[in-house]
ROBASE-944779 format. One line per 4 residues: number of its first residue (from 1); their letters; for each residue x, y negated, z negated of N, C-alpha, C, O. Coordinates in Angstrom, 1 decimal. Layout:
NUM> a> X/Y/Z/X/Y/Z/X/Y/Z/X/Y/Z; ...;
***
This chain:
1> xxxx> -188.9/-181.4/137.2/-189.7/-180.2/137.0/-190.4/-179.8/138.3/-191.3/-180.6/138.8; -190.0/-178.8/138.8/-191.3/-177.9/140.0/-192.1/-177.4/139.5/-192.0/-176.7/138.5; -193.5/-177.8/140.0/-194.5/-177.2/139.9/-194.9/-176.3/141.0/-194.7/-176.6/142.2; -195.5/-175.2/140.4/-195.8/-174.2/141.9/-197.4/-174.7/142.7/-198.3/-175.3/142.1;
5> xxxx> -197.3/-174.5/143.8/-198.4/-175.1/144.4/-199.9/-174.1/144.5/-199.9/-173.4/145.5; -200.6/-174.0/143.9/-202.0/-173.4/144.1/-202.9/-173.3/145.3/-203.7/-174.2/145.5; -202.8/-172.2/146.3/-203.7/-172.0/147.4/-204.9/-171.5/147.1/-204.8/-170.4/146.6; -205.8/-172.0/147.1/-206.9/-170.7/146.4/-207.9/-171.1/147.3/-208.3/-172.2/147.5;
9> xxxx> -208.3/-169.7/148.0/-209.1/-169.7/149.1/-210.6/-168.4/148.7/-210.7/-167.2/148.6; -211.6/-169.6/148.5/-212.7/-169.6/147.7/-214.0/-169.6/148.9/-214.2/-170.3/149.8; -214.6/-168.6/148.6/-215.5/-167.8/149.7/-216.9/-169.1/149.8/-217.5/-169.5/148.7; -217.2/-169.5/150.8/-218.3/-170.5/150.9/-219.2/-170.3/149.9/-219.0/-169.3/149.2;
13> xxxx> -220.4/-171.3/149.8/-221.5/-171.6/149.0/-222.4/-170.5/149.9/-222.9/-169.6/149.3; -222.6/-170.6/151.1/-223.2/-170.3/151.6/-223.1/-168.8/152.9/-222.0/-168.8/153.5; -223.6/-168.1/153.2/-223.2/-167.2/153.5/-222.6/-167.7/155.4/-221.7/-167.3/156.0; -223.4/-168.5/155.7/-223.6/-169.0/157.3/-222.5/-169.6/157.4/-222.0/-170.3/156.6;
17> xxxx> -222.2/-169.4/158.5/-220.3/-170.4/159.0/-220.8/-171.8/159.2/-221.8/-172.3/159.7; -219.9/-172.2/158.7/-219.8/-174.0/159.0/-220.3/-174.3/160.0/-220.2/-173.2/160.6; -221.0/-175.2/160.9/-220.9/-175.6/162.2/-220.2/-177.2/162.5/-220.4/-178.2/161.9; -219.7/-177.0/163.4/-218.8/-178.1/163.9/-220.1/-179.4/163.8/-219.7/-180.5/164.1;
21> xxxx> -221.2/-179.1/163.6/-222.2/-180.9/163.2/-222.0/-181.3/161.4/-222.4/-182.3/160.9; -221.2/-180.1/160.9/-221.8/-181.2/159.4/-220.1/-181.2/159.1/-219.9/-181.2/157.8; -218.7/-181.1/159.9/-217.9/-181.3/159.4/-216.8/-182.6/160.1/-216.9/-182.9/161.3; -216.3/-183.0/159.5/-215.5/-184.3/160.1/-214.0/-184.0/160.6/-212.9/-184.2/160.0;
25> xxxx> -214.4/-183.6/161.9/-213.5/-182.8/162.7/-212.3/-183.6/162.8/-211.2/-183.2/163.2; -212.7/-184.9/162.4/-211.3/-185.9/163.3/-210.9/-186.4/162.3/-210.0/-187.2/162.5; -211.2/-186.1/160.8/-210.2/-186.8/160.0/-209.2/-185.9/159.6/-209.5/-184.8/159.9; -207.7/-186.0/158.8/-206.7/-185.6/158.5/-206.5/-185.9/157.4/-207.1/-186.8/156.9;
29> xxxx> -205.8/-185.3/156.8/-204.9/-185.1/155.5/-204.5/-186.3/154.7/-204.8/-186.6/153.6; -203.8/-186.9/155.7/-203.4/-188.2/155.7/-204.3/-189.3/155.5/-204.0/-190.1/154.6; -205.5/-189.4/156.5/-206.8/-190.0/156.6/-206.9/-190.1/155.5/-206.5/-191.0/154.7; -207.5/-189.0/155.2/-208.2/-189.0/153.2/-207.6/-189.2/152.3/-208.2/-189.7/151.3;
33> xxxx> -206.0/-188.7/152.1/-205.6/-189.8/151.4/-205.3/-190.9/151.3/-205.0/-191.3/150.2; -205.3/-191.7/152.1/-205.4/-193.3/152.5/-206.6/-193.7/151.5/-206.4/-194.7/150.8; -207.7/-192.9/151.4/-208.9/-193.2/150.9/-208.9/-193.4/149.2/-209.5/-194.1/148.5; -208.2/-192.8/149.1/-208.2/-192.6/147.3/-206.3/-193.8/147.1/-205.4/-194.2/147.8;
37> xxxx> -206.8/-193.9/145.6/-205.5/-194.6/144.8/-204.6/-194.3/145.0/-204.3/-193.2/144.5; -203.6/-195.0/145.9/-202.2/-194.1/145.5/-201.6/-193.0/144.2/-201.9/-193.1/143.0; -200.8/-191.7/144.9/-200.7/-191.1/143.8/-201.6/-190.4/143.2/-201.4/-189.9/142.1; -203.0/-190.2/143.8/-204.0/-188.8/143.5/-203.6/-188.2/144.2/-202.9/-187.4/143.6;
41> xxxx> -203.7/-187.8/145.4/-203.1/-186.5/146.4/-202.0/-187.3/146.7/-201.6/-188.4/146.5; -201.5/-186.1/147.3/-199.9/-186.3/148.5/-200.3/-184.5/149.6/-200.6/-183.4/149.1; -200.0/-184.7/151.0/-200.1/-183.7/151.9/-198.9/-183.4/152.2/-197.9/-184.2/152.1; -198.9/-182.2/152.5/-197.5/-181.3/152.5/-198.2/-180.3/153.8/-199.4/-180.1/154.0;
45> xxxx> -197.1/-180.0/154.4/-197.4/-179.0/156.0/-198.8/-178.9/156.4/-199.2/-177.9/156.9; -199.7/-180.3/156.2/-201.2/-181.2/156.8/-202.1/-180.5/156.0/-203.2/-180.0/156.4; -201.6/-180.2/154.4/-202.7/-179.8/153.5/-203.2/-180.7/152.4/-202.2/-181.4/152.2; -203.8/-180.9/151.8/-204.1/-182.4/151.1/-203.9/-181.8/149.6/-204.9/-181.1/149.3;
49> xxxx> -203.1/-181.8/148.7/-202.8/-181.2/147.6/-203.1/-182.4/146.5/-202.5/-183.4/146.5; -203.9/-182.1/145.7/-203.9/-183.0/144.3/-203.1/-182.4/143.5/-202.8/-181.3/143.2; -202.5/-184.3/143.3/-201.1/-184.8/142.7/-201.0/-184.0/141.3/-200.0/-183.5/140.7; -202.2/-184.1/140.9/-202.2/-184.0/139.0/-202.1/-182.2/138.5/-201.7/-181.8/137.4;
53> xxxx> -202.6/-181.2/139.9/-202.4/-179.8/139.2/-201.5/-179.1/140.7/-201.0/-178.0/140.6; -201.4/-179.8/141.8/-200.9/-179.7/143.3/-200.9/-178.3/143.3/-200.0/-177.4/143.4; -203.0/-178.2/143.4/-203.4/-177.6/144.4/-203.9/-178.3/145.6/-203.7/-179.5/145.8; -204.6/-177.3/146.4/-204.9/-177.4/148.4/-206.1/-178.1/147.6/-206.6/-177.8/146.5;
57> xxxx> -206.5/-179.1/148.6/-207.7/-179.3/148.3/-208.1/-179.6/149.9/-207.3/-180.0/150.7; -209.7/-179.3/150.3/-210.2/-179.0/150.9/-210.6/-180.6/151.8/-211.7/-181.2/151.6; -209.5/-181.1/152.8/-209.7/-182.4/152.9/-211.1/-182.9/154.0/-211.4/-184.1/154.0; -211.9/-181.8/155.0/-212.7/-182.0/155.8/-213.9/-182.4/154.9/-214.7/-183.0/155.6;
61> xxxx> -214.1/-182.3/154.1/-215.9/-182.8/153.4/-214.9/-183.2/152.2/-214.1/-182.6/151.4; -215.6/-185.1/152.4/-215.6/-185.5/151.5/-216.2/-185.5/150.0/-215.9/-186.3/149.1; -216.9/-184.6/150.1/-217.9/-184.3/149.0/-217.3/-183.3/148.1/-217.5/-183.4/146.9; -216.5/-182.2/148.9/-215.6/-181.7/148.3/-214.2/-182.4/147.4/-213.7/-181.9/146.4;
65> xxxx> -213.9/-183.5/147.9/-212.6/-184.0/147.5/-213.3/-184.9/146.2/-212.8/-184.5/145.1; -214.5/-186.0/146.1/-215.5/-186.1/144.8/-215.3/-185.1/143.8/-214.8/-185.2/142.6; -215.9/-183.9/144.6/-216.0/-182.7/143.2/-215.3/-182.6/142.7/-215.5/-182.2/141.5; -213.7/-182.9/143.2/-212.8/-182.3/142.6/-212.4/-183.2/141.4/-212.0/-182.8/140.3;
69> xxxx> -212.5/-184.5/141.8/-211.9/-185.8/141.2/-213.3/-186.3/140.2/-213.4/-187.4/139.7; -214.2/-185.3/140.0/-215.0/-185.5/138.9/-214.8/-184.5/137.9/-214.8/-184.7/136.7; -214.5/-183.4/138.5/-213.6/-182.2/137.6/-212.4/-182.7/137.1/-212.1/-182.3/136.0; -212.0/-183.2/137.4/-210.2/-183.8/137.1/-211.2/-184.6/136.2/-211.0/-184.2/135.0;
73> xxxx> -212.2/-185.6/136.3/-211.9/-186.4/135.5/-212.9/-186.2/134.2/-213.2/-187.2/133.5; -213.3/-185.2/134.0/-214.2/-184.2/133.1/-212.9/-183.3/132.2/-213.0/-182.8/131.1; -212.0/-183.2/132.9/-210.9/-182.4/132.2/-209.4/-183.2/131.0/-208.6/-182.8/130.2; -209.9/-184.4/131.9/-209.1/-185.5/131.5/-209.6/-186.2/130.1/-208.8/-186.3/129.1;
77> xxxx> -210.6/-186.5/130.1/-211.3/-186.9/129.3/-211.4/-186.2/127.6/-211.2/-186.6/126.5; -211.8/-184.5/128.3/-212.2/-184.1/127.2/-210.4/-183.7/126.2/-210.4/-183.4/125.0; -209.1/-183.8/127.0/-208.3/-183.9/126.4/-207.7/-185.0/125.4/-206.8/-185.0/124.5; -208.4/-185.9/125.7/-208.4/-187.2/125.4/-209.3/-187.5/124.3/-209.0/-188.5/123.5;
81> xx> -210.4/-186.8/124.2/-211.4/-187.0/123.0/-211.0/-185.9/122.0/-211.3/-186.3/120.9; -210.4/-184.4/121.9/-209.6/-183.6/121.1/-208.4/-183.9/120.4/-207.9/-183.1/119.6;
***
């Protein structure tokens, strides 16, 4: 089965541009998934896509990649208790 891949490019929190002190300029795709369980993400052309809906996910702030994998596991759950 192919699944289509989800880019969704979502306008900051905040109106001010990023500055190169609160982002983690030197890690990679690859980097962060090393971080997590085998088989939550996989990166494709150095974009970090979660495995379970393979959308982009946002691999420079780790705090973003958290949100996401507390959403997954908020979505997980409640299919699970229906």
């Amino acid at each position: 089965m192919i699944m289509d891949k989800f880019v969704v490019k979502t306008p900051s929190a905040s109106s001010k541009a990023k500055t190169r002190l609160h982002l983690a300029v030197n890690i990679t795709a690859n980097d962060r998934t090393r971080k997590y369980p085998p088989g939550t993400f996989h990166v494709e052309d150095g974009m970090l896509f979660c495995s379970s809906y393979n959308m982009v996910i946002d691999h420079v702030q780790k705090c973003v990649v958290d949100k996401h994998l507390e959403a997954l596991k908020t979505v997980l759950n409640r299919k699970t208790v229906s």
